[in-house]
C-alpha positions in Angstrom: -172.3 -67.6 -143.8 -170.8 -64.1 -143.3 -169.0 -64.0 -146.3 -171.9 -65.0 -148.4 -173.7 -61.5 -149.7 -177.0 -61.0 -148.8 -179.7 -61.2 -150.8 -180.8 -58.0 -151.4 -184.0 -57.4 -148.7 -187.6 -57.3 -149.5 -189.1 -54.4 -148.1 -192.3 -54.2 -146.1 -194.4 -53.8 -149.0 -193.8 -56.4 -150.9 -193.4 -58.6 -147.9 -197.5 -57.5 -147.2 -198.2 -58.0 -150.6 -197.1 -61.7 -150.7 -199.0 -62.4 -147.4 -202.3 -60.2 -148.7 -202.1 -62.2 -152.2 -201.9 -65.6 -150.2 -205.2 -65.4 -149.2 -207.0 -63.1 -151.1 -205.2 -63.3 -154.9 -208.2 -64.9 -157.2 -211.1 -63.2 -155.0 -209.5 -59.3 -156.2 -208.6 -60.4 -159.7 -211.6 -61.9 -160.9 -215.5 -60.7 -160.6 -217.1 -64.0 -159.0 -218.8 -65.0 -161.5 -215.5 -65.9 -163.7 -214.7 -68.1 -160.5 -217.7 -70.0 -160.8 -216.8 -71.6 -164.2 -213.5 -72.1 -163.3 -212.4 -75.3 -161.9 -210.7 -74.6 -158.4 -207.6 -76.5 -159.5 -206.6 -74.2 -161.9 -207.4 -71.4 -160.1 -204.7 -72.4 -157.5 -202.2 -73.1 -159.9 -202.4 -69.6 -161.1 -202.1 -68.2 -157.7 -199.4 -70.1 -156.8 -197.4 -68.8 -159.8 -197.8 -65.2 -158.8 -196.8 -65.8 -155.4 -194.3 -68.4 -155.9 -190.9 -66.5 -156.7 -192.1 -63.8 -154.1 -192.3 -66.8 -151.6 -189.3 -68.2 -152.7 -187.6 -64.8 -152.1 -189.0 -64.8 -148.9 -187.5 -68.6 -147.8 -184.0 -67.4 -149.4 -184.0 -64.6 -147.2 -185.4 -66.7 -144.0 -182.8 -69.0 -144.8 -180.1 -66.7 -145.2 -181.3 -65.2 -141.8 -181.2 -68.7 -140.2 -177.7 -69.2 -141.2 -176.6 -65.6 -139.9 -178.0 -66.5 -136.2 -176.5 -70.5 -135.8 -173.3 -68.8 -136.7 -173.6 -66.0 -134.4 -174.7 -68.6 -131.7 -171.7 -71.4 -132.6 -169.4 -68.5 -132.4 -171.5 -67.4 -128.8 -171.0 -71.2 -127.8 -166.8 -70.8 -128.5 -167.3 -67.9 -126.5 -169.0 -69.5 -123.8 -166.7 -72.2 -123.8 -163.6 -70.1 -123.5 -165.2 -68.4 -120.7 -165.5 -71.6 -118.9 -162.3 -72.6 -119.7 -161.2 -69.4 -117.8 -163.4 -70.0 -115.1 -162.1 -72.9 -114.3 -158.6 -72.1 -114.6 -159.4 -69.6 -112.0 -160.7 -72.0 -109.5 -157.7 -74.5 -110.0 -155.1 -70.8 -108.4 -157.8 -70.5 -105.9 -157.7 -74.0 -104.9 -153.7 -74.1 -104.8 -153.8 -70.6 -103.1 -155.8 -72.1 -100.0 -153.6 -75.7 -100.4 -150.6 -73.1 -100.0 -152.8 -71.3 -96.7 -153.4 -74.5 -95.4 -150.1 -75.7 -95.3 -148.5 -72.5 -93.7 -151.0 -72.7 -90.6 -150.5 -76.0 -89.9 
């Protein structure tokens, strides 16, 4: 919520190095022919350990986000509501306004 700190950002560069090691980690670490040898499970595993704090920086920060904008929007929503509250209000004086009218020309 807004009281919580925020976690402190990831910047661009580490956010494209996340995304470039997703796909592409064992191909730039190892010549090819280490990866034939290998069995592909464990190869996984390992990338999956260098990305996974990164990535779970990344969720913490999504989520963090995500928290930020339902607030914002329940606190748009009270907003909204208030104005419709008004609104309507509003109406109800115009409505006695013309009773009052109609009763004065009659």
């Amino acid at each position: 919520m807004f009281w919580e700190s925020r976690p402190a950002p990831v910047d661009r560069s580490q956010a494209d190095a996340v995304l470039a090691r997703t796909s592409h980690d064992v191909a730039r670490r190892r010549p090819c022919e280490c990866l034939w040898h290998e069995p592909e499970a464990e190869r996984a595993r390992e990338g999956l350990a260098e990305r996974l704090p990164l990535l779970l920086e990344l969720l913490d920060l999504l989520r963090y986000d995500l928290n930020e904008l339902l607030e914002l929007l329940q606190l748009c929503g009270n907003e909204l509501e208030q104005l419709l509250e008004l609104l309507e209000l509003v109406i109800l004086e115009h409505l006695q306004l013309l009773e009052l009218l109609r009763h004065e020309l009659q």
